[in-house]
C-alpha positions in Angstrom: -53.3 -39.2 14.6 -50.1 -37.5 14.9 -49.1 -37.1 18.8 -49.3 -33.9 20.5 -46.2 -31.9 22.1 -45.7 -32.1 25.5 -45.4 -28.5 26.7 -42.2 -27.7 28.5 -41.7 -27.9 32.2 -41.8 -24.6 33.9 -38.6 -25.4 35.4 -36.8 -26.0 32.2 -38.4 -23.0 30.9 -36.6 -20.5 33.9 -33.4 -22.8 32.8 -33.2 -21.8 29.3 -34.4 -18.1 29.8 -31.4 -17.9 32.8 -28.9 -19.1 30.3 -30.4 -16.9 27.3 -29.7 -14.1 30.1 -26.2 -15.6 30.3 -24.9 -15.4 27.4 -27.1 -11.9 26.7 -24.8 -10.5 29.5 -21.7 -12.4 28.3 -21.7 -11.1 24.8 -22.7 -7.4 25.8 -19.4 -5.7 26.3 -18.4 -7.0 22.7 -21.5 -5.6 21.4 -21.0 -2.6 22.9 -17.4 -2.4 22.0 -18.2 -2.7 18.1 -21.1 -0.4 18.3 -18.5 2.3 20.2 -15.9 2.0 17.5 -17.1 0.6 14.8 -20.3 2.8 14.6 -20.6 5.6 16.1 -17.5 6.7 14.1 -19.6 7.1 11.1 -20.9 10.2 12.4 -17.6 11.4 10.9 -18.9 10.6 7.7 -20.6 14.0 7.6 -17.4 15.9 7.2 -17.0 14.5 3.7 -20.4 16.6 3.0 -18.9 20.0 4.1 -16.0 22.2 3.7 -14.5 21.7 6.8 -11.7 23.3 8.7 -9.8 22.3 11.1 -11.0 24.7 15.0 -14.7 25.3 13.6 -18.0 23.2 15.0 -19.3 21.2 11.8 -22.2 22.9 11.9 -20.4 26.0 11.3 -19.1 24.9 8.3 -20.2 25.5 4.4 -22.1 22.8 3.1 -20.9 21.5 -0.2 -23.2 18.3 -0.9 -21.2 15.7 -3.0 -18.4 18.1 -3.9 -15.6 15.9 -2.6 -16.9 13.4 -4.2 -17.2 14.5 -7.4 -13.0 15.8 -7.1 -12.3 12.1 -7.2 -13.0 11.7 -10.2 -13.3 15.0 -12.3 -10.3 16.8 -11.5 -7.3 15.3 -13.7 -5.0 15.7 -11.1 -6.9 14.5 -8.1 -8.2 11.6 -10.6 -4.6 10.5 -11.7 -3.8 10.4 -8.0 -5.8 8.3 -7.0 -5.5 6.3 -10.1 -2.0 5.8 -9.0 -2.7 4.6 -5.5 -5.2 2.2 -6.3 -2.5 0.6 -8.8 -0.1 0.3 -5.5 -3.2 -1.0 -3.8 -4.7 -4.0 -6.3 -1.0 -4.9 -6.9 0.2 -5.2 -3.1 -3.4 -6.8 -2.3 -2.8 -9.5 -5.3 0.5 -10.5 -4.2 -0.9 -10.8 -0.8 -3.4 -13.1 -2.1 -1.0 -15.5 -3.8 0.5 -15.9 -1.0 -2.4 -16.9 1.2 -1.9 -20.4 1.1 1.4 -20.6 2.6 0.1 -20.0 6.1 -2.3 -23.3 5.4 1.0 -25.2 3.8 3.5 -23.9 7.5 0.8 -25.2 9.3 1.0 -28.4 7.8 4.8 -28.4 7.8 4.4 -28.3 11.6 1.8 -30.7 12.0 3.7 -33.4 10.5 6.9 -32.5 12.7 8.3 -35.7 14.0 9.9 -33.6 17.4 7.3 -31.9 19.6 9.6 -30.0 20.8 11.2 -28.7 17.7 7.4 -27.7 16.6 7.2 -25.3 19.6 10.4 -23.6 19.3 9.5 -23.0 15.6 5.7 -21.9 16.0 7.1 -19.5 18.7 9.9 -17.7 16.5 7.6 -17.6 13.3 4.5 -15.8 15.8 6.2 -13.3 17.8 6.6 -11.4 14.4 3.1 -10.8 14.8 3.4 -9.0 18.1 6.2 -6.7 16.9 5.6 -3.4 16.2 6.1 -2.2 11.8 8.5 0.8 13.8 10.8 -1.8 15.5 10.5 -3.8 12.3 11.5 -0.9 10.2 14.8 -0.6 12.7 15.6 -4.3 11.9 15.7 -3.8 8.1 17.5 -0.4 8.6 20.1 -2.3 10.1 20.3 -5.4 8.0 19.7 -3.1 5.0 21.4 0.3 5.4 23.2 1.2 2.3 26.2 2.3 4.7 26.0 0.7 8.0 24.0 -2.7 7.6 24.6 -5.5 8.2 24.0 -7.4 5.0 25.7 -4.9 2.4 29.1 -5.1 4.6 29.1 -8.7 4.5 28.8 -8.2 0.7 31.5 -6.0 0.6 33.8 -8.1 2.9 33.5 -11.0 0.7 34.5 -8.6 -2.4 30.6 -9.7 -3.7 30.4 -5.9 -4.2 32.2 -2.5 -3.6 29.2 0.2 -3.1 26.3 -0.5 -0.9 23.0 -2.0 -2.6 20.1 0.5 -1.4 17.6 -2.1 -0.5 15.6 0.6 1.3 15.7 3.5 -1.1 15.2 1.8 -4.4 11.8 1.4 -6.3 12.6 -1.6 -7.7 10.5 -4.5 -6.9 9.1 -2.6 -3.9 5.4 -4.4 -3.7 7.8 -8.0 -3.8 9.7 -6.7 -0.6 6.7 -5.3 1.5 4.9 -8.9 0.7 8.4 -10.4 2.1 8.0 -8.3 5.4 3.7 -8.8 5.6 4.5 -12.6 5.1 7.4 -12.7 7.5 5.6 -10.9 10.3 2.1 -12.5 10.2 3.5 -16.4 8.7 3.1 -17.7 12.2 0.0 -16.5 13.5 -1.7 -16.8 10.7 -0.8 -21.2 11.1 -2.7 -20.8 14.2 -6.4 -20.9 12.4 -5.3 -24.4 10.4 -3.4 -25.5 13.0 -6.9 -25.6 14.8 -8.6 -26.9 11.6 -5.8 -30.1 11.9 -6.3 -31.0 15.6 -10.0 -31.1 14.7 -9.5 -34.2 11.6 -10.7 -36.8 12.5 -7.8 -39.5 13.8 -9.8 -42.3 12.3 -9.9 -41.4 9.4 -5.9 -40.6 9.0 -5.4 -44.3 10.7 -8.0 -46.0 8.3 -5.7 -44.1 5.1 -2.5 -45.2 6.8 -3.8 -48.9 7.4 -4.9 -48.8 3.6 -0.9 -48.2 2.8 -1.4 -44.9 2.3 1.9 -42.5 3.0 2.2 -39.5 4.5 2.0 -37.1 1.0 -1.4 -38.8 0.1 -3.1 -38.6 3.5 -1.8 -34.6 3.6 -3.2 -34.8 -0.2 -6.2 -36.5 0.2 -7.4 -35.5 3.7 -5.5 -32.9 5.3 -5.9 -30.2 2.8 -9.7 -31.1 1.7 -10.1 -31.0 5.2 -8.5 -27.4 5.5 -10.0 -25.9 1.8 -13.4 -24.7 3.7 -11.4 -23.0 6.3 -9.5 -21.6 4.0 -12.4 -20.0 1.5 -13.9 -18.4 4.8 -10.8 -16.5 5.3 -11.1 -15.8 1.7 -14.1 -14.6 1.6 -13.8 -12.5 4.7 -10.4 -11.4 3.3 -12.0 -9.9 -0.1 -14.6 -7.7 1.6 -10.8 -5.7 3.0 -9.3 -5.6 -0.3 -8.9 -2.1 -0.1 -7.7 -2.3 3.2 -3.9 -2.6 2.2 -2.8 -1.0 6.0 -0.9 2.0 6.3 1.5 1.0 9.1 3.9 -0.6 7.3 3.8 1.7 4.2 4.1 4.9 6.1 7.0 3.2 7.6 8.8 2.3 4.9 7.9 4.9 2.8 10.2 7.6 1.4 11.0 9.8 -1.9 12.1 7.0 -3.8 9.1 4.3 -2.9 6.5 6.5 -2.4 5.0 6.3 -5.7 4.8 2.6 -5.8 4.6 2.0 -2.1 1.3 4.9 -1.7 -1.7 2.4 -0.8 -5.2 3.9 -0.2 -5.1 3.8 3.1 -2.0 5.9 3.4 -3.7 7.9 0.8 -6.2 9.0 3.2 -3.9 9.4 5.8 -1.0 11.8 3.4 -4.3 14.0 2.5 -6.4 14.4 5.8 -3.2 14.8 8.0 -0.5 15.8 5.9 -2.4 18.1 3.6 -5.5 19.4 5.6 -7.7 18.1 3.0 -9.8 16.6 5.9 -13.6 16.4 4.2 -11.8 15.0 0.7 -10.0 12.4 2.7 -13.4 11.3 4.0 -15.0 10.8 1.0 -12.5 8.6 0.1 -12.9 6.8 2.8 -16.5 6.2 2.4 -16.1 5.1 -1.2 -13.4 2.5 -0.1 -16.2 1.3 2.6 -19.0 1.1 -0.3 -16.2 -1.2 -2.7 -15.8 -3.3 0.6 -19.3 -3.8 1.6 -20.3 -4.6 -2.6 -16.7 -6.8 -2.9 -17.7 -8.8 0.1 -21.5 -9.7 -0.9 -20.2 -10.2 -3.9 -17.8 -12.9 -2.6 -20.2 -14.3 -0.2 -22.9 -15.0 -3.4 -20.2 -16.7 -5.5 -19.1 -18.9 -2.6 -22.9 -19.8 -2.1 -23.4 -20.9 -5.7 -20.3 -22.5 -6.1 -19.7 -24.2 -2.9 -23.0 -24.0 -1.1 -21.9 -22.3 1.4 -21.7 -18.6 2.9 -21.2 -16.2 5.5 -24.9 -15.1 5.8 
């Protein structure tokens, strides 16, 4: 006869409910923060269903059902466009993914730093990057980079390497390589910060059993350190491919001028060039919301394959 449950105390009972009450109260101001600007702004989303102008009350305003929608695709123009952009997009995103696992290698390179105080200094100059604005980074390159006045093209010419300025800011060639060089350079460190968290949490056991055994450094970073990084890794993957339209506009409005544009134009900026540049305010929307709808089916779709393959997923 299988024993019977003992009921909890009452006293434990209050416990539980004042810490469920707690943490209710705790996480509230978060919730309230997403639900503020993450959803309410979808009320915007109306505009992409009327012709709007700028000074009138939406209501106000003709209604034009999927209208803006349809331009995306059915006016040549509007079509080989956006055709464009989303080539700048995939292309910038793709080098950005094979790149990803250089923040997981950087941490590793300062994990296995023999000077603790030579790891510091480093982890500090390659995160402040991060806290840098793209406008002061912009004012860096221009003055490392200027065809007349920087700093790297006089050196060129003072060492007779060259006689007329290299235009490292104004040429189109290899532009997506040199905006992965400044996302890499300006997000290297604090992106460490996530494995560097994964590493503290090994297991020291484990690495002094594999050392014990005669194994070196190179197999136990081979053998343990990275398996024990991959799933950390695949959930920044994962949560990574559900923005893959979400190239930024920061740093391509920033860097951005007649000669990049065309290659340097990401969907984001997109948006941004046709809604506040060009007043097309209700055709900007609607390509907003179909970038949200790719997201939403890129990230399930991510989440399902890392479930099958790996057993494991976001939700």
């Amino acid at each position: 006869m299988s024993a019977v449950k003992a009921p909890k105390p009452a006293r434990q009972r209050s416990l539980h409910e004042r810490d469920g009450k707690k943490l209710f109260f705790m996480a509230l101001p978060f919730v309230l923060f997403v639900f503020v600007f993450h959803y309410m702004p979808l009320w915007g989303w109306s505009f992409a269903f009327v012709n709007y102008k700028p000074g009138r009350a939406l209501l106000n305003c003709d209604f034009v059902g999927l209208t803006n929608f349809t331009k995306l695709f059915l006016q040549p123009v509007m079509r080989n466009r956006l055709f464009e952009v989303l080539r700048n997009t995939f292309g910038m995103q793709l080098l950005h993914y094979l790149t990803m696992p250089l923040p997981m290698l950087f941490a590793i390179f300062l994990h296995e730093m023999p000077s603790r105080r030579c790891r510091k200094v480093i982890q500090t100059v390659t995160t402040l990057p991060n806290f840098i604005s793209w406008v002061i980074i912009y004012a860096l390159a221009y003055g490392m980079f200027a065809v007349d006045t920087g700093f790297i093209n006089n050196m060129l010419k003072s060492v007779g390497l060259i006689e007329t300025g290299i235009p490292f800011l104004t040429s189109g060639d290899n532009v997506w390589l040199k905006m992965t060089f400044y996302s890499l350079w300006k997000s290297l460190g604090w992106s460490a910060i996530v494995y560097l968290a994964a590493i503290a949490g090994i297991d020291h056991e484990v690495m002094e059993a594999a050392e014990v055994d005669g194994a070196g450094r190179m197999r136990r970073i081979w053998h343990i350190t990275i398996p024990e990084l991959i799933p950390t890794f695949f959930v920044l993957l994962v949560m990574s491919i559900g923005n893959f339209l979400n190239a930024g506009m920061e740093q391509q409005k920033m860097f951005s001028n007649a000669m990049t544009k065309p290659y340097i134009e990401t969907l984001d900026l997109y948006v941004y060039n046709m809604g506040i540049g060009s007043g097309l305010i209700s055709y900007s929307t609607a390509v907003g919301i179909m970038k949200s709808f790719v997201a939403v089916v890129l990230f399930s779709s991510a989440n399902m394959l890392s479930k099958k393959v790996r057993g494991y997923s976001m939700f």
